[in-house]
Each structure stands twice: as structure tokens, then as C-alpha cells.
C-alpha atoms as a printed R data frame, in Angstrom:
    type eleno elety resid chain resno       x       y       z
1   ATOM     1    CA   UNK     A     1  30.228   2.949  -9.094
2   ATOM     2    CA   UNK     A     2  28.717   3.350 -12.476
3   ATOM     3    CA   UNK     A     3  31.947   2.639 -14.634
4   ATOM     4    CA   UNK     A     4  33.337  -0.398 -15.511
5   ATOM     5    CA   UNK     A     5  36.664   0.834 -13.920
6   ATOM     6    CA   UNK     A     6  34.422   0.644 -10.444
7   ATOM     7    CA   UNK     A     7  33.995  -2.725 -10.556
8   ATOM     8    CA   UNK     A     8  36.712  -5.131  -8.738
9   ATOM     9    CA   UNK     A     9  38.625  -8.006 -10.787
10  ATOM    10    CA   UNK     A    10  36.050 -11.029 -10.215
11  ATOM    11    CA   UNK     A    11  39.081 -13.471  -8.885
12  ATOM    12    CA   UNK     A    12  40.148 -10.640  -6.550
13  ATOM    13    CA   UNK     A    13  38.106 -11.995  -3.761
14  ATOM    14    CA   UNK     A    14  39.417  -9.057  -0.759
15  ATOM    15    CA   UNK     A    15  38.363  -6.761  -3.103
16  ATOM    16    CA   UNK     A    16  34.874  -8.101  -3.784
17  ATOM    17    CA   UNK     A    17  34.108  -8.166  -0.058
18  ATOM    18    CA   UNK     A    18  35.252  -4.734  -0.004
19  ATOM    19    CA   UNK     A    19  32.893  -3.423  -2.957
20  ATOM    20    CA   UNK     A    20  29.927  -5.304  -1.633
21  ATOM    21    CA   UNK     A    21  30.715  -4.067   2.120
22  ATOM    22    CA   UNK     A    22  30.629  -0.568   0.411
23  ATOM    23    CA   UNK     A    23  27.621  -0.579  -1.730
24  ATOM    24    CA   UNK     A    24  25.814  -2.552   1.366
25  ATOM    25    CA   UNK     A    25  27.143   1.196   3.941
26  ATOM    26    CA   UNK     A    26  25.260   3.161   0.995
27  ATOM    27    CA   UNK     A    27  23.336   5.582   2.795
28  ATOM    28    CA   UNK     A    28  21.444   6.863  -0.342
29  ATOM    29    CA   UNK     A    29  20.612   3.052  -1.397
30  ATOM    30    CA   UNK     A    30  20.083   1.157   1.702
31  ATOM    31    CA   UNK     A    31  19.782  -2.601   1.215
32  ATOM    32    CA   UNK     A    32  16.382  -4.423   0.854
33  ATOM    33    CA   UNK     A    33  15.818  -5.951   4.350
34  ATOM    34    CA   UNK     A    34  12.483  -8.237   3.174
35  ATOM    35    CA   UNK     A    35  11.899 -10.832   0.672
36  ATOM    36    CA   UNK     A    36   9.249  -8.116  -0.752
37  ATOM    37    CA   UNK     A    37  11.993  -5.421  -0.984
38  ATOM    38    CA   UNK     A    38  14.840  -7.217  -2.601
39  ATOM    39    CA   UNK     A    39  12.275  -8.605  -5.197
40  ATOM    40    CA   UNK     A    40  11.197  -5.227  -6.576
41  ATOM    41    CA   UNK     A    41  15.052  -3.777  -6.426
42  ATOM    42    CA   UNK     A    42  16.177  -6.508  -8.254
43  ATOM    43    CA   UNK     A    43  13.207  -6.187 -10.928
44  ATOM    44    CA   UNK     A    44  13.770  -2.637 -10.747
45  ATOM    45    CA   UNK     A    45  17.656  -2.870 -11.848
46  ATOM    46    CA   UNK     A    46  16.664  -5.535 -14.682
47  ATOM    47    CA   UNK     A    47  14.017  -2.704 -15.801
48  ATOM    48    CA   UNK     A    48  16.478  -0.198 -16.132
49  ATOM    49    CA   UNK     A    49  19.219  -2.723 -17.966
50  ATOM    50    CA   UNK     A    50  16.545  -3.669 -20.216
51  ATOM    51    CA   UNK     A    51  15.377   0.165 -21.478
52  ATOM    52    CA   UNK     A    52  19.752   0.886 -21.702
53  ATOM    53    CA   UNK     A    53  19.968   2.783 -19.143
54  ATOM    54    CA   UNK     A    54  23.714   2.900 -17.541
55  ATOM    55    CA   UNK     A    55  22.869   4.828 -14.595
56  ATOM    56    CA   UNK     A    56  20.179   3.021 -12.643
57  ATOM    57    CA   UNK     A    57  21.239   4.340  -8.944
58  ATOM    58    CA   UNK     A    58  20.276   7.903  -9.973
59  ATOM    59    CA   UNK     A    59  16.797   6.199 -11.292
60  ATOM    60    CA   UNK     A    60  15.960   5.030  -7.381
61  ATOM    61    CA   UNK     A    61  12.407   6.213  -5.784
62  ATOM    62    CA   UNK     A    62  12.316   8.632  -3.323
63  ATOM    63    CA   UNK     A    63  12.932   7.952   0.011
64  ATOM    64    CA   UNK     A    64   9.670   8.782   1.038
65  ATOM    65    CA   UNK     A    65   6.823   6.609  -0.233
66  ATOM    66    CA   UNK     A    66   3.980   8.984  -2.064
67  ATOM    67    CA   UNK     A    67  -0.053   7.723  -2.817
68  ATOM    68    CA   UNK     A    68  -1.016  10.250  -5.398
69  ATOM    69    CA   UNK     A    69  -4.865  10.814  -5.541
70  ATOM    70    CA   UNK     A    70  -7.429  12.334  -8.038
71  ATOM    71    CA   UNK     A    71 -11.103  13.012  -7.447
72  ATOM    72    CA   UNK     A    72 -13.262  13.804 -10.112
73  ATOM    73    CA   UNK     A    73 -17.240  13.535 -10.519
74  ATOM    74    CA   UNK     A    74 -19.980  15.341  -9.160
75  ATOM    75    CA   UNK     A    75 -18.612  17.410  -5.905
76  ATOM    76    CA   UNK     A    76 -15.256  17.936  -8.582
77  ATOM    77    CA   UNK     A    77 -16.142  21.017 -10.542
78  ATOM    78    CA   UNK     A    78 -13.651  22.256 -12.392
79  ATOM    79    CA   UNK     A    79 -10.194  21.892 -10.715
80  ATOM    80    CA   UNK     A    80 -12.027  22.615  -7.432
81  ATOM    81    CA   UNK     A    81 -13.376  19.996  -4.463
82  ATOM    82    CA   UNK     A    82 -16.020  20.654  -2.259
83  ATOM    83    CA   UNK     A    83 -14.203  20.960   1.207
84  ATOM    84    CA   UNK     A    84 -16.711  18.557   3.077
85  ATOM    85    CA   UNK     A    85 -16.401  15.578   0.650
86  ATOM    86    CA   UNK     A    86 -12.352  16.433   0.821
87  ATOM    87    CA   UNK     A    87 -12.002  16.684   4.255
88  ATOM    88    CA   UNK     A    88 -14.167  12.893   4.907
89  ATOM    89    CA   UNK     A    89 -12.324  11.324   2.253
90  ATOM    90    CA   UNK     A    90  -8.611  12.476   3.806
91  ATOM    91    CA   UNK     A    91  -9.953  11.324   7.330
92  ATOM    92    CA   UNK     A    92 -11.539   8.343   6.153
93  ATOM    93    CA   UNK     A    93  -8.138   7.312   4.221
94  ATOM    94    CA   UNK     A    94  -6.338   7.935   7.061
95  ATOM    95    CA   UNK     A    95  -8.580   6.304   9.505
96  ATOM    96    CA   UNK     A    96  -8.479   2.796   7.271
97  ATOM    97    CA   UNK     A    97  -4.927   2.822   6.664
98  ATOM    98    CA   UNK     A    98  -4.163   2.540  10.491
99  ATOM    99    CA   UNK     A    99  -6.974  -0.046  10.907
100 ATOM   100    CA   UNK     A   100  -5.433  -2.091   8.169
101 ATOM   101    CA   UNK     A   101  -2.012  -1.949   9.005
102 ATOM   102    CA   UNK     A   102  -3.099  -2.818  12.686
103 ATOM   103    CA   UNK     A   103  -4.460  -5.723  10.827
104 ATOM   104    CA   UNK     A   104  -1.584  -6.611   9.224
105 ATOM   105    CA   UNK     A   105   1.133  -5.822  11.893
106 ATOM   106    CA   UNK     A   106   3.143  -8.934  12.438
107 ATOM   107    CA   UNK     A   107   4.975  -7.757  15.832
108 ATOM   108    CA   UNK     A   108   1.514  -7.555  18.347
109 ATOM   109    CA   UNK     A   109  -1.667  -9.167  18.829
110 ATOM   110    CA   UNK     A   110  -4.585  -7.470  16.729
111 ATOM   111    CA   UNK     A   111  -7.884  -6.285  19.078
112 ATOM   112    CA   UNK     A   112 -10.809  -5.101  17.530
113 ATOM   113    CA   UNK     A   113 -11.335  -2.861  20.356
114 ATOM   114    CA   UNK     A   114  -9.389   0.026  21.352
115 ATOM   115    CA   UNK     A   115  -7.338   2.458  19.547
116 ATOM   116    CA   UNK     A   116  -4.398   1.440  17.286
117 ATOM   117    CA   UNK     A   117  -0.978   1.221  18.828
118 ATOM   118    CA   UNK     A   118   0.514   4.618  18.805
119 ATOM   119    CA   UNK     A   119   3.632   2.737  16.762
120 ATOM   120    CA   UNK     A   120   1.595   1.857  14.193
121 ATOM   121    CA   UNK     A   121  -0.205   5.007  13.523
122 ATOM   122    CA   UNK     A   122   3.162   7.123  13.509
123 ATOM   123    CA   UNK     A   123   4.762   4.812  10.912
124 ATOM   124    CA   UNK     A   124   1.556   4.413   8.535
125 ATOM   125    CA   UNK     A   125   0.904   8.370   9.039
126 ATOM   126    CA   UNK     A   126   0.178  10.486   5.674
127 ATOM   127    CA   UNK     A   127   1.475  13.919   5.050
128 ATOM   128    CA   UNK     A   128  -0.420  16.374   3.129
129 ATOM   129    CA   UNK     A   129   1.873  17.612  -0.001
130 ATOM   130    CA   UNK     A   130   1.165  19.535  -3.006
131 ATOM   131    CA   UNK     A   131  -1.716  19.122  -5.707
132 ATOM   132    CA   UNK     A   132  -1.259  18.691  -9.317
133 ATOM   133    CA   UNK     A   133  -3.189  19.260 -12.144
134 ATOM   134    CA   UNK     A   134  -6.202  16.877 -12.327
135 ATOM   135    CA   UNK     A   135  -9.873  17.185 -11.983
136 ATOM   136    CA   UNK     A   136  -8.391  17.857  -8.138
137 ATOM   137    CA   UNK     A   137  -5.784  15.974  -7.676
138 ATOM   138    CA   UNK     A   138  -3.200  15.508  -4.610
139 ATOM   139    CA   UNK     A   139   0.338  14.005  -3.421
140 ATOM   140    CA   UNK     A   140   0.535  12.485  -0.043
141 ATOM   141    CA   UNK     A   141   3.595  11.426   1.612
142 ATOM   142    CA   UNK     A   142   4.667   8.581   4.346
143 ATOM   143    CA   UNK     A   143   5.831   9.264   7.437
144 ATOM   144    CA   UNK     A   144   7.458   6.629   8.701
145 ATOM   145    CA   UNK     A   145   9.219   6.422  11.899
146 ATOM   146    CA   UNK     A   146  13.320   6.382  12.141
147 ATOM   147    CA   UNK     A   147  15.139   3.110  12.189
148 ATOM   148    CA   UNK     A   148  11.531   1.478  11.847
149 ATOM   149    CA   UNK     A   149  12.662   0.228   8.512
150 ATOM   150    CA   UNK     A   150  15.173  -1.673   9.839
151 ATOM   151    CA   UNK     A   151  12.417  -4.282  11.300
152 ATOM   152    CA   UNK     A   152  10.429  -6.592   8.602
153 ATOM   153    CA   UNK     A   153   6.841  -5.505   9.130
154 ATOM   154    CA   UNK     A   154   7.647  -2.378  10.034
155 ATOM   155    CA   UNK     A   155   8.078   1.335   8.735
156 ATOM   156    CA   UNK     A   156   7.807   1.698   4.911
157 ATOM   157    CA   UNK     A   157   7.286  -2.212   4.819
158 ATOM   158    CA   UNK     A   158   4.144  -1.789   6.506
159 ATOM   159    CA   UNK     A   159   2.708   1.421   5.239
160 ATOM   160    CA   UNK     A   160   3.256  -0.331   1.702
161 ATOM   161    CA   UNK     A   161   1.625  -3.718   2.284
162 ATOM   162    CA   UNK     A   162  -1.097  -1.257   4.012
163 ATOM   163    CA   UNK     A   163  -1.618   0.585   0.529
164 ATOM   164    CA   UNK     A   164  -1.515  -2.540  -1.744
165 ATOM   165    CA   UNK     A   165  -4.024  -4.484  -0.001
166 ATOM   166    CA   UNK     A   166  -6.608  -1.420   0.553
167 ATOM   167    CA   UNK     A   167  -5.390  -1.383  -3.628
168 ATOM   168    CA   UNK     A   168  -6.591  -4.970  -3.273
169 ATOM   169    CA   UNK     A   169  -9.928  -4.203  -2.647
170 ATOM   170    CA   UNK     A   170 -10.484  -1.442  -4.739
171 ATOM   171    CA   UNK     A   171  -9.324  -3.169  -7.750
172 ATOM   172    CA   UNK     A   172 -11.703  -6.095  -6.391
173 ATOM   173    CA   UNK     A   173 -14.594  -3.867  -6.460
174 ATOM   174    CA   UNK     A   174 -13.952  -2.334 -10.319
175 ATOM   175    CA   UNK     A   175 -13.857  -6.171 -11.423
176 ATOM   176    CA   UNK     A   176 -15.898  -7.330 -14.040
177 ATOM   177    CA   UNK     A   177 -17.281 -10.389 -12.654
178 ATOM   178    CA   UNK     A   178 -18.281 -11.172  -9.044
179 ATOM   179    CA   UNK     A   179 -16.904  -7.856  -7.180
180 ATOM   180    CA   UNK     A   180 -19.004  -8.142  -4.248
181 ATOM   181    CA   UNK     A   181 -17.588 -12.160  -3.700
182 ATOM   182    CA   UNK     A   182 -13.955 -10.613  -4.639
183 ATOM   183    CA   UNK     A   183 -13.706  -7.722  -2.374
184 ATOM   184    CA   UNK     A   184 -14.892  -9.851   0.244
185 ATOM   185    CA   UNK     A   185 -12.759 -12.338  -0.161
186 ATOM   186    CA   UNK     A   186 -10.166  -9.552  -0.010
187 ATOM   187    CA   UNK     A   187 -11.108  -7.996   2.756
188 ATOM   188    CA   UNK     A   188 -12.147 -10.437   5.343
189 ATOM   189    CA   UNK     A   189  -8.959 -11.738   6.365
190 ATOM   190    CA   UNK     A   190  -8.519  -7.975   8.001
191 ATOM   191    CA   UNK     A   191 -11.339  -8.368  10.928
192 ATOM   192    CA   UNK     A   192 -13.770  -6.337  11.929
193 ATOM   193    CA   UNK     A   193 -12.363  -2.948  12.322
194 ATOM   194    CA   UNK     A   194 -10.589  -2.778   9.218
195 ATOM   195    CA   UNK     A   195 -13.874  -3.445   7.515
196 ATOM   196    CA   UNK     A   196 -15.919  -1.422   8.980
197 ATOM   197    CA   UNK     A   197 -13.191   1.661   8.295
198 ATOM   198    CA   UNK     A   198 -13.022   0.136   4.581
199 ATOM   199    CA   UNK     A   199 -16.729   0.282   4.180
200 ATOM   200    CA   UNK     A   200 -16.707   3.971   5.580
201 ATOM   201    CA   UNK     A   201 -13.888   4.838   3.010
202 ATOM   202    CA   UNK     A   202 -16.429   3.975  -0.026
203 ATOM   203    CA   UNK     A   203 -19.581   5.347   1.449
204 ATOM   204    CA   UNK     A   204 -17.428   8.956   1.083
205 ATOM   205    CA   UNK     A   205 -17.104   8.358  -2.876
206 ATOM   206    CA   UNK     A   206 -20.886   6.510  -3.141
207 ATOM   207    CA   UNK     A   207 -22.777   9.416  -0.942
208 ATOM   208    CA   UNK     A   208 -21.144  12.104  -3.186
209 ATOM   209    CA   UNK     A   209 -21.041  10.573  -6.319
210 ATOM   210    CA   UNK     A   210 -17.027  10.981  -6.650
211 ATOM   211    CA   UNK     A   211 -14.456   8.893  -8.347
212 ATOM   212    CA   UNK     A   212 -10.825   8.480  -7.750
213 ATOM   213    CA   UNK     A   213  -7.453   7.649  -8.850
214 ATOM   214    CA   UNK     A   214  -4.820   6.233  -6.719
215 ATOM   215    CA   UNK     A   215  -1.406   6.252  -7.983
216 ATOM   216    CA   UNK     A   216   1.084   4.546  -5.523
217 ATOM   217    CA   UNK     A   217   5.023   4.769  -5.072
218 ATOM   218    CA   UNK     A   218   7.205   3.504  -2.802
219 ATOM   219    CA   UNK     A   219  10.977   1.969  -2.631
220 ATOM   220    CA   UNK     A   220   9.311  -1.712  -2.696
221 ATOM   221    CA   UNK     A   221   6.391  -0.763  -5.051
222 ATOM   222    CA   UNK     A   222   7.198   1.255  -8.264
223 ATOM   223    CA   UNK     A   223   4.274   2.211  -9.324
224 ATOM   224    CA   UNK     A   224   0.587   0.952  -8.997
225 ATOM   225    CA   UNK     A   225  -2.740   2.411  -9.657
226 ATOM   226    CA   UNK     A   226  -6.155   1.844  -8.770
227 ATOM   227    CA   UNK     A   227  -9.363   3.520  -9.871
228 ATOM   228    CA   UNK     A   228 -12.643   3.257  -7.977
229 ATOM   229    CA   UNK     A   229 -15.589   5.136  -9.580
230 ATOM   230    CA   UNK     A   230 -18.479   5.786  -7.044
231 ATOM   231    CA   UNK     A   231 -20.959   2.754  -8.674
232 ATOM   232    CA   UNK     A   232 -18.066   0.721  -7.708
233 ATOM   233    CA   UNK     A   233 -17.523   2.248  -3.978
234 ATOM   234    CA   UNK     A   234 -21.226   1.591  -3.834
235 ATOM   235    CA   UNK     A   235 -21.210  -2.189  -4.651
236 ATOM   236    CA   UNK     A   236 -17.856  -2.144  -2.054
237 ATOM   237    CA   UNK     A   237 -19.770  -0.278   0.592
238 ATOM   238    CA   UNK     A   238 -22.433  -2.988   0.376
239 ATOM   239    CA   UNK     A   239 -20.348  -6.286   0.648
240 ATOM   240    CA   UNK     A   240 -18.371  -4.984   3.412
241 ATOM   241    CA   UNK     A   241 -20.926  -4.229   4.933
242 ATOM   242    CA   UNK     A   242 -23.140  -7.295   4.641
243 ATOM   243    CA   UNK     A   243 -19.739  -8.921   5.749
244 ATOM   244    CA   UNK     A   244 -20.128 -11.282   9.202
245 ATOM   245    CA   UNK     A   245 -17.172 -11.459  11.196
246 ATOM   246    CA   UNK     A   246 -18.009 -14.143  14.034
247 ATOM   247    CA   UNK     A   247 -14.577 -13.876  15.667
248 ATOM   248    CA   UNK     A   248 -11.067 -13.539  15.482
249 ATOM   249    CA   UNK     A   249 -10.696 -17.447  15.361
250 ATOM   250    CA   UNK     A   250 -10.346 -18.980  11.744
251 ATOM   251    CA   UNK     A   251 -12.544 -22.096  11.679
252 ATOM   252    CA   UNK     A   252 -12.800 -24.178   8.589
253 ATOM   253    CA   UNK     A   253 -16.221 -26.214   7.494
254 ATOM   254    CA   UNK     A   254 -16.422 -29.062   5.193
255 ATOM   255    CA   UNK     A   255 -17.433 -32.665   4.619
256 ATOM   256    CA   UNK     A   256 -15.376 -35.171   4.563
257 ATOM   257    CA   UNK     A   257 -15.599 -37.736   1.970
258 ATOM   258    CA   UNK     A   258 -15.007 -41.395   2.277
259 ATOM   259    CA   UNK     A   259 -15.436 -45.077   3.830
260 ATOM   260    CA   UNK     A   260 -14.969 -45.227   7.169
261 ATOM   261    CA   UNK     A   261 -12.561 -48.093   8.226
């Protein structure tokens, strides 16, 4: 429904229910089903109304959500990687992307012990794709589960708030002032095991001297990017680790400030 003829009269109310119970049975363009999602379709449309465009539903992201990466630096000759600094950087992405979302998972009980629920590994899973031209550069794809994006929390939902908050603390650790207080701040809330897979996830780029680019995409976030050079995966390396989690209780300290009565 891209012409005006497609649209319903406005004081035809049948026919307004009708129209909206179509577009909401759109298979292609399934409806946002979070607070997160409808924001960023919303924004989206207004984008595309703003640069002219008439045809915004061809415009829509891929179904699949894609985290492009590009390492350069010192293992990065050319448009070649070293396969031991590729292969611990995939693992180690992986590896901190299930302990994060595990963190984040708003259907079970976190443990710091134990592997991650089999759920929430097979809907924050990453698929190798295709490399593009970069130092080395290369596209990997969700994998989420089907009919887990039905479920806030779940699915693509997850995987994405997964990516933007290990974005989070990579933008954290490139800041100008303080990065070692920010990405700690950042990170914390996550517990130990996220952390400690965090922390492993920067030594990779600070033992080899490497760099990279993340580029992410998904149907809730259009497009973000993140660059951590390996000074910067060194300083992140170092506050997560000097990081102290006591337990997985929250307890607040202060002084309270007053007469007494």
C-alpha cells in the first residue's frame, strides 16, 4: 500500500480496521512487539519521509540482524589475518555474547556457574557470512530461533540488546575522559561471567596489537558502530579485570544526613 489510492477514507471506520488488520498479517513487515522495536520503526519511517522517499517498506532491514567487523593493525597485513588471532577473536565474540545475553535474559534466573541455557545460546548464535573489502573485514549473521521473536526479551530482541551493550563498553573504553570508571560502570551490572568473557574479548585485540570496527544492523537498531583500537582493549582489559564482584545481591552504601528526632 504505497499509493494514496491504498489508503481507506479516514471516516470509513470498517475499512480502517480492515487496513490496519492487514498491514498488522504482513509477513514481510511484522509488527514491533517491544517498546524498543516500535521506537526505531517509527524513527525509521520519519527518516525515510524526511529524505522523500515514497517507498519506505522496500527500505526495511533484513530479516536477519548482521554485526559487520574489520580488523586491522599488526597481525592485519594486507587484506590478510593471521588465523590464530582470527580464530580467538570469533570464539571470544561468541563466547561473550552468550554470557551477556545470559546476563540480560529477563525470562530465568542468571548463575554465574554453569553453562548458558541452551535457549539462549541458539537465539544469540552468530553465523559466519562473507568478507568484504577492508583491512580484513567480515559479515556475521543472527541466528535466532523461530517464533522466539514473538516473546519480549527474546530472539532478535535479545541478540540486539546483547550487541548494544557489549557496543556500550567498547565505546566506554575509546572515551576521552575516565574510560576505565566508564566501562566499569558499564559493565558491572552484567556479573561475573560476563566480565570475565568481556575482559577475555579485549585481551585478543591488546595481546596482538589489533584494532576493530564493529558495524551493527538489526530490525530494532539501524545502524551503529563502534571502534576499539588495541590501546583501548588494553585499558578495557584492565578495568574489567580489576573489577570486584562480591555477589549477585545489589547493596547500596551511604550516609545519611540529618537530625535525628
Amino acid at each position: 500500500m504505497n499509493t494514496p489510492q491504498a489508503w481507506p477514507a479516514l471516516n470509513d471506520k470498517t475499512a480502517l480496521r480492515q487496513w490496519m488488520a492487514a498491514r498488522r498479517n504482513d509477513g514481510d513487515n511484522p509488527p514491533a512487539r517491544t517498546k524498543a522495536g516500535l521506537r526505531a520503526r517509527q524513527l525509521q519511517k520519519l527518516s525515510y519521509v524526511m529524505r522523500g522517499s515514497e517507498d519506505h517498506e522496500s527500505l526495511e532491514r533484513p530479516a536477519r540482524p548482521i554485526l559487520r567487523f574489520a580488523l586491522d593493525g599488526e597481525p592485519v597485513p594486507g587484506h590478510k589475518v593471521e588465523v590464530g588471532v582470527l580464530g580467538n577473536w570469533l570464539q571470544a565474540l561468541q563466547t561473550a555474547v552468550h554470557s551477556v545475553a545470559y546476563a540480560l535474559d529477563e525470562m530465568r534466573p542468571t548463575r554465574e556457574a554453569g553453562p548458558v541455557p541452551k535457549g539462549i545460546q541458539g537465539v544469540t548464535k552468530l553465523l559466519s557470512g562473507p568478507v568484504f573489502a577492508s583491512s580484513y573485514g567480515m559479515i556475521l549473521e543472527g541466528s535466532p530461533a523461530p517464533g522466539q521473536d514473538e516473546l519480549p526479551g527474546t530472539g532478535t530482541d535479545l541478540l540486539d540488546r546483547t550487541i548494544n551493550k557489549i557496543l556500550d563498553v567498547t565505546d566506554q573504553a575509546g572515551s576521552a575522559s575516565g574510560p576505565e570508571d566508564a566501562v566499569l560502570d558499564a559493565a558491572l551490572p552484567l556479573g561475573r561471567r560476563a566480565i570475565s568473557h568481556l575482559s577475555e574479548l579485549s585481551a585478543v585485540l591488546a595481546s596482538t596489537g589489533a584494532n576493530v570496527t564493529l558495524t551493527w544492523e538489526s530490525k530494532i537498531t539501524e545502524r551503529r558502530v563502534s571502534r576499539l583500537t588495541s590501546m583501548d582493549a588494553e585499558r578495557c582489559r584492565k578495568a574489567l579485570k580489576s573489577a570486584r564482584v562480591e555477589g549477585s545481591d545489589d547493596r547500596l552504601i551511604g550516609t545519611v544526613v540529618g537530625e535525628a528526632s
